[in-house]
C-alpha positions in Angstrom: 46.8 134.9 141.4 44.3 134.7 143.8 45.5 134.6 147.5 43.3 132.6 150.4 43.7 132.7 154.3 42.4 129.3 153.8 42.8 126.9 151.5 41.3 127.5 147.7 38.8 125.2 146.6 36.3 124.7 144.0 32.8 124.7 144.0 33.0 121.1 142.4 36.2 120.4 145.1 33.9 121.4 148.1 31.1 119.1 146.7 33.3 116.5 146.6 34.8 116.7 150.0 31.4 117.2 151.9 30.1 113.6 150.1 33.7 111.7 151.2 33.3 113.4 154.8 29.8 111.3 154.7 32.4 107.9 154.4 31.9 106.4 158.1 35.5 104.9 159.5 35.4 101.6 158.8 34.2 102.0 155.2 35.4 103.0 151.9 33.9 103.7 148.4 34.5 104.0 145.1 35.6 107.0 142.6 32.3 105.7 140.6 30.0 105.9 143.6 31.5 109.6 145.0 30.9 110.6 141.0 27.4 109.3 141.1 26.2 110.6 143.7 27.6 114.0 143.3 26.1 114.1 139.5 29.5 113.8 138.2 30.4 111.2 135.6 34.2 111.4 135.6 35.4 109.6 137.9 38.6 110.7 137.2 37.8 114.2 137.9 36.6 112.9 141.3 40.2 111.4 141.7 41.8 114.9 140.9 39.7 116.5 143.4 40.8 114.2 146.7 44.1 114.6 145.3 44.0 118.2 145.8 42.1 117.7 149.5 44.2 120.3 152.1 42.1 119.0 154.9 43.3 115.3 154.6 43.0 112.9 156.7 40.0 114.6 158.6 38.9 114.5 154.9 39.0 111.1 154.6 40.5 110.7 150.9 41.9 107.6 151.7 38.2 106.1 152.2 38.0 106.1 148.8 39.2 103.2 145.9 38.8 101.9 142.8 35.3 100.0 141.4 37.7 96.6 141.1 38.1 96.8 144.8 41.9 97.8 144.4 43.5 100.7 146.2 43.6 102.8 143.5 45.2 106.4 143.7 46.9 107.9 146.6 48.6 111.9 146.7 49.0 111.3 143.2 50.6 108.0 143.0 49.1 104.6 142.5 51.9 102.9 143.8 54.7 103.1 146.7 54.9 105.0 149.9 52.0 106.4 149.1 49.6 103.6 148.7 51.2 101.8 151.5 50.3 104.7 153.9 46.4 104.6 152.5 46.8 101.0 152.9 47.9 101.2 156.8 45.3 104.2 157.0 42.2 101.9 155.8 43.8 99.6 158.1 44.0 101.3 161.3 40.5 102.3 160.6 39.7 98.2 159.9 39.4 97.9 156.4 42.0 94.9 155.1 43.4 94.6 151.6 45.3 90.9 150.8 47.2 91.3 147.6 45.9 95.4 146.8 42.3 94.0 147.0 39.4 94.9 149.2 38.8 91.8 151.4 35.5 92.3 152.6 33.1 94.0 150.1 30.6 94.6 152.8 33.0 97.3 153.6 31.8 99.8 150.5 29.7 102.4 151.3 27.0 103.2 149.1 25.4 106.9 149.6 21.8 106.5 150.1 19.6 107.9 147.1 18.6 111.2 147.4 
């Protein structure tokens, strides 16, 4: 066991968090984009990685949701207390959901190409 004054993170982790820190307030986007642009196809990976985030919210994991516009995962749920407090996170932040799904699709952030 390896012991850490700060939190433990993988390479793939870090790479992950740097590109959702890139997320403006205001915004969200998807598992699929964060995979894409970070060269990684599995988007569920992507998904284990912000559920793992120790620096959340100023790692703004909650800016992210699923391609169909839904909420998606949350702390390791997908529904609940947890969802609800992404929900009122996006929303203090001005991004509205009416029945779990995205309202304004203007809203997703798309990384710019590289």
């Amino acid at each position: 066991m390896t012991l850490c004054s700060t939190p433990c993170v993988t390479v793939f982790q870090k790479r992950v968090y740097e590109a959702v820190s890139q997320v403006p307030v205001g915004r969200v986007t998807t598992y699929k984009l964060l995979g894409e642009h970070i060269g990684c196809g599995c988007y569920r990976a992507v998904g284990q990685a912000l559920r793992r985030n120790p620096w959340a919210p100023h790692v703004p994991c909650h800016r992210v949701i699923a391609s169909d516009g839904t909420l998606g995962g949350f702390a390791g749920g997908r529904d609940g207390a947890e969802i609800e407090r992404k929900q009122k996170l996006l929303a203090s932040e001005g991004v509205e959901f009416s029945d779990g799904t995205l309202v304004d699709p203007a809203r997703i952030f798309r990384f710019e190409s590289e």
